[in-house]
C-alpha positions, 0 to 999 in steps of 0.5 A: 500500500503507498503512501497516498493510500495508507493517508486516503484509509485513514480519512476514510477511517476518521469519517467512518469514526465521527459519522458513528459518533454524530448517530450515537446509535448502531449503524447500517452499513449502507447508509454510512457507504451512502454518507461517505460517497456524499462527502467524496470517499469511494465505496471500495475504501470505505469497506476496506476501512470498515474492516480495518476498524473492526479487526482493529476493535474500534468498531464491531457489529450488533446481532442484526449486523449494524456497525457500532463503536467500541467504546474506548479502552480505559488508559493505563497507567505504568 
């Protein structure tokens, strides 16, 4: 993956990141592809950065397969 493709990926992953916090809700995965297209970002990168986000655990899927956000691991403290 370049350089321009690894920046585009995080973009994609940041968009995909506060369009969930703004619903504050589970979301269907086509209505944030369709979100994400209206601001300029293709769908192949969108599902490539869903992916990324889930493997990563910052994302996960509900029982009826809407994506949500994982809440965030607590800091620890050395």
């Amino acid at each position: 993956m370049s350089q321009t493709e690894l920046e585009n990926l995080r973009q994609v992953e940041d968009a995909i990141l506060l369009v969930l916090r703004e619903a504050n809700q589970p979301y269907q995965a086509r209505d944030l592809f369709r979100a994400l297209k209206k601001q300029g970002h293709s769908e192949h990168l969108a599902r490539a950065a869903v992916w990324f986000l889930v493997d990563s655990g910052r994302l996960s899927f509900t029982p009826n397969w809407r994506l949500t956000l994982e809440p965030a691991a607590p800091a620890s403290h050395a």
